[in-house]
C-alpha angles and dihedrals in degrees: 000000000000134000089243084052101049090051098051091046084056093047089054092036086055096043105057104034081052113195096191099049089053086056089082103039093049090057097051091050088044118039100104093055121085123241096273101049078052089056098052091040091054088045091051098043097049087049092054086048104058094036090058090049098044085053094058094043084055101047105003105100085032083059091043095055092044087057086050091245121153109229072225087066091047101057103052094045082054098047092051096052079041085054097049087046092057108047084042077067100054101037108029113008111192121236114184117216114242094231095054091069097046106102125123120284094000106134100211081194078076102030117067103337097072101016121058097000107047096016096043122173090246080062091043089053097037093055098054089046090054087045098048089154088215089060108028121054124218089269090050091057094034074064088053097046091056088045093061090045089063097043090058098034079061089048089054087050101053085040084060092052101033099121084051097046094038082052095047094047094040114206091290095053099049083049097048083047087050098057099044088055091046079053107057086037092058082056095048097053089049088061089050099059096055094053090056087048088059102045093050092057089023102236135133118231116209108239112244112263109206 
């Protein structure tokens, strides 16, 4: 894997498990709980979301092939929900509120920390693309697999300093880092669509020289 991949697969990686996007939504959901009960919910939040990952990078296009479903398929299917979750974070990014998620014995750390914020269904799906087991060998997605393990280390990071980060972007700042990162998502899963396109009538289609 080449420089130029690896740090396409991180960009993505990073898109689409969105760290920054998670900053506001982990101080609605947190703002009642002192600093230590914050550490251990970002701690928690970041683990789930690995192991469910990880989980995906492991069976998932094992999963995929016993359903008799083409990795083409699915990447196109997943470009397209990659699409729509970009442009819901330019256009309408979403904020919980904090006393939505108070009832008794609910873990926010799980809902919706780890799943569907950190483990979104755009990382679910992009995982199992950078992983495709007929074009990436088991170093290539060892790769991955460390990839994901920084992204989320630096999602654990900004969830630690969430309150001081939020502080230092204002409202404003954290909306105008959303979006961008809606944005380049939006390109990236056009690009994976038509990848998908390709390697469903195996063709290569030649990229656009301006």
């Amino acid at each position: 894997m080449s420089h130029q991949e690896l740090l396409h697969d991180f960009f993505l990686l990073f898109a689409v498990i969105d760290p920054i996007g998670s900053v506001p939504l982990f101080l609605s959901l947190t703002t009642r709980y002192s600093a230590y009960e914050q550490k251990h919910i970002a701690r928690r939040s970041t683990f789930y979301s690995f192991v469910i990952l990880l989980g995906f990078l492991l069976v998932g296009q094992i999963l995929l092939k016993t359903m008799g479903i083409r990795l083409g398929a699915f990447q196109i299917a997943g470009g397209l929900i990659l699409f729509l979750f970009g442009l819901q974070m330019v256009f309408k990014p979403d904020i919980e509120e904090a006393e939505g998620h108070k009832e008794s014995g609910h873990d926010i750390a799980v809902f919706p920390l780890a799943i569907p914020s950190l483990a979104s269904p755009g990382a679910i799906t992009a995982i199992v693309v950078l992983t495709d087991n007929y074009h990436h060998d088991y170093l290539d997605q060892l790769m991955v697999c460390g990839l994901l393990l920084m992204v989320l280390l630096i999602a654990y990071t900004m969830l630690r300093v969430a309150r001081s980060l939020y502080n230092l972007l204002g409202e404003n700042g954290t909306a105008i880092l959303v979006r961008v990162m809606g944005l380049m998502l939006s390109a990236l899963a056009v690009e994976t669509v038509v990848e998908g396109i390709s390697n469903i009538f195996d063709v290569t289609l030649r990229p656009l020289v301006i």
